[in-house]
C-alpha atoms as one frame of an Amber mdcrd trajectory, in Angstrom:
protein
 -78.458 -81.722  16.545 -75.595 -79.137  16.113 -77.056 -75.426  14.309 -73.874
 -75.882  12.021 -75.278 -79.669  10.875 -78.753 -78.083  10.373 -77.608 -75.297
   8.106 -75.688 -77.782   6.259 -78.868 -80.324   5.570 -80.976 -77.236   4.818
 -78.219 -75.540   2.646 -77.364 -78.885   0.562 -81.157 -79.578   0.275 -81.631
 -76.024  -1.425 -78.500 -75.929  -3.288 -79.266 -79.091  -4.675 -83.389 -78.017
  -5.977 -81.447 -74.912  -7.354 -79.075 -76.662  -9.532 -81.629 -79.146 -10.458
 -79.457 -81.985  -9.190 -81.175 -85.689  -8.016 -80.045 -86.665  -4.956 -77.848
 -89.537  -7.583 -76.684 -86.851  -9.958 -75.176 -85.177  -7.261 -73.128 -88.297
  -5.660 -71.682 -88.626  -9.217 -70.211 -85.257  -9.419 -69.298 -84.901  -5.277
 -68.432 -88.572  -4.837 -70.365 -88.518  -1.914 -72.973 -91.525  -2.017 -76.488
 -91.107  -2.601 -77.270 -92.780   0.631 -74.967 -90.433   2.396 -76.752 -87.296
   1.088 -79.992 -88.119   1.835 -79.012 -88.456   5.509 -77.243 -85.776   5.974
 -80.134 -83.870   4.113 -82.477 -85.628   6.701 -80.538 -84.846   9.429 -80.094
 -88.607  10.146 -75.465 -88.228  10.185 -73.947 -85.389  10.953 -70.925 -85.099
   8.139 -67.698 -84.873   8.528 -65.411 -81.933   7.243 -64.143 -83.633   3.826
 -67.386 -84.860   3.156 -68.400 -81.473   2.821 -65.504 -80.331   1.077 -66.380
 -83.172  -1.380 -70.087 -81.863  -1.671 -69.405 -78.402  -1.988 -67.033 -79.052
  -5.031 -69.990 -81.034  -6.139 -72.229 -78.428  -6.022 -69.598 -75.905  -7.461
 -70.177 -73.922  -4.233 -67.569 -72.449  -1.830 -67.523 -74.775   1.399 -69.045
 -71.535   3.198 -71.512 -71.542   1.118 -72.575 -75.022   1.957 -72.012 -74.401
   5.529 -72.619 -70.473   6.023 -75.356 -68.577   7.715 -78.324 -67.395   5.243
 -77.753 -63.776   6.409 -76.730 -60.763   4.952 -73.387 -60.331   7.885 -74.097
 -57.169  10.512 -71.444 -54.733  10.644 -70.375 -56.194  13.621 -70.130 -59.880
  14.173 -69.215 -61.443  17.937 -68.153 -64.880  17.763 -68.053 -66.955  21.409
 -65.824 -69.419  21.912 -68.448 -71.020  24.175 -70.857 -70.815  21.346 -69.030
 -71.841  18.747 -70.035 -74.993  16.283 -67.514 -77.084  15.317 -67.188 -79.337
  12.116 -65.346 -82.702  12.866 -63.398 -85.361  10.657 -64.560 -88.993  10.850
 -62.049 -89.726  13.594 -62.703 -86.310  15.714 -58.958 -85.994  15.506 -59.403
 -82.501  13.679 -61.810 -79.811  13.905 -63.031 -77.082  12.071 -64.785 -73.533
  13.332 -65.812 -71.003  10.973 -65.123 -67.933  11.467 -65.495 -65.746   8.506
 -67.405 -66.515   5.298 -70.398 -65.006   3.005 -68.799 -61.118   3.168 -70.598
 -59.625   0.493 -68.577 -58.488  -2.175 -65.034 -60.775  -1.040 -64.578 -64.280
  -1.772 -62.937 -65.115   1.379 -63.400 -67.533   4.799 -61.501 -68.217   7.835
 -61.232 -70.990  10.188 -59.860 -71.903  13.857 -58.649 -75.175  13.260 -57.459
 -77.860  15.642 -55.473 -80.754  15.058 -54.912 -83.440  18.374 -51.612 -84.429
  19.029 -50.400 -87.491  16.178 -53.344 -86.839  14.454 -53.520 -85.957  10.472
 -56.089 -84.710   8.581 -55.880 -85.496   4.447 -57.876 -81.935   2.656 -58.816
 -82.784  -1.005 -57.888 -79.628  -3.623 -60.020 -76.546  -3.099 -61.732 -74.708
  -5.731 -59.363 -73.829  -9.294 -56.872 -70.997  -8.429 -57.530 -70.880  -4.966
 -54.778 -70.215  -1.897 -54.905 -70.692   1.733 -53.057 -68.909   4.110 -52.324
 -70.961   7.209 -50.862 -69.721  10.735 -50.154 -72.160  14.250 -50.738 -70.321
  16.722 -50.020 -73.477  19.234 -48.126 -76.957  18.569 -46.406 -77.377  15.406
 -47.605 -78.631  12.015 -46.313 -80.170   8.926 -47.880 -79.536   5.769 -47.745
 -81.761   2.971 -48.108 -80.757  -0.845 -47.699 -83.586  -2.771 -43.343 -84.315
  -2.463 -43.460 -80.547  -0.403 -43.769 -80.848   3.490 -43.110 -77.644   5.572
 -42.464 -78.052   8.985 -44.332 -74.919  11.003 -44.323 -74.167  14.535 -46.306
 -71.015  16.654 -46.097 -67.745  14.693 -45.046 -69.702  11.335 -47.037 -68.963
   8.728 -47.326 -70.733   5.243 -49.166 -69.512   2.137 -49.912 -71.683  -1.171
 -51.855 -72.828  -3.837 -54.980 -74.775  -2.154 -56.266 -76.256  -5.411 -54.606
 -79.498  -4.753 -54.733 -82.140  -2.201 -52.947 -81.191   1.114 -52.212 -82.968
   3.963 -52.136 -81.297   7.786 -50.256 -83.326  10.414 -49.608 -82.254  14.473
 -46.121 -83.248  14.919 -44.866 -83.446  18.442 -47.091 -84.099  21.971 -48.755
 -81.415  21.872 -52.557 -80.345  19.596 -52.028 -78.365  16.586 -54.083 -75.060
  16.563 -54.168 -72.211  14.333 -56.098 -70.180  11.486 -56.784 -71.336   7.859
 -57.727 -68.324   6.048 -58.949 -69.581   2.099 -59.014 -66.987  -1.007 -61.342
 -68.050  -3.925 -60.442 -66.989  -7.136 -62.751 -64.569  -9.029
């Protein structure tokens, strides 16, 4: 089992005692079913990234939060590619890698995405008053905001207002990769 699936079982089993939420209370606000948290808080299915999203908003946690190490950050922080842990959606088509979350003091995370070649991923709103700043770095993207869709290749870089749905799309034959960095209000 993944470290990053581990945290998040442990993390959503503790969040939930804290907020005094039943395992049922908590599929009503996250729309995540009952059956669904109890094995991911069992460690029986590993969840996918908008499943989390979904539980996080829930829990009226940040995803990093959810997802995060329990760790007060060192100064200095080395992240290996070859180590890294990787969130997936349900199709493996797009992946997720945190990079930066839980700074003390800053309400702020970044992530390496990827996005295979045809593939889309569908992100439901963030947090109220949030923004995400996304970069490619390699491939080009499309993102969708509602009747918006901006067209982005490597270097392009697109801010806005993450608190509604958004969809990410690789357009051409190549994977989509690049950074997501997310700014919570408050």
């Amino acid at each position: 089992m993944d470290d990053i699936n581990t945290q998040v079982a442990e993390r959503l089993r503790r969040l939930r005692r804290t907020a005094n939420l039943s395992l049922e209370e908590l599929a009503q606000r996250s729309g995540v079913s009952r059956g669904m948290l109890s094995q991911i808080e069992t460690l029986k299915t590993n969840p996918t990234i908008a499943v989390v999203w979904k539980i996080a908003r829930g829990l009226g946690v940040s995803f990093a939060e959810l997802v995060g190490e329990e760790t007060e950050p060192e100064p200095v922080r080395l992240s290996r590619a070859a180590d890294a842990d990787y969130l997936y959606s349900a199709d493996r088509a797009f992946r997720s890698r945190p990079l930066l979350a839980n700074v003390p003091g800053h309400k702020v995370e970044l992530y390496a995405l990827r996005l295979e070649a045809g593939g889309a991923e569908d992100a439901d709103a963030h947090p109220a008053g949030s923004f995400e700043e996304l970069v490619v770095t390699t491939g080009k993207l499309a993102l969708s905001l509602g009747a918006e869709r901006h067209e982005l290749a490597p270097g392009d870089a697109l801010f806005f207002r993450a608190d509604r749905p958004h969809r990410y799309e690789a357009l051409g034959r190549r994977a989509f990769e690049g950074l997501s960095l997310i700014l919570y209000a408050g």
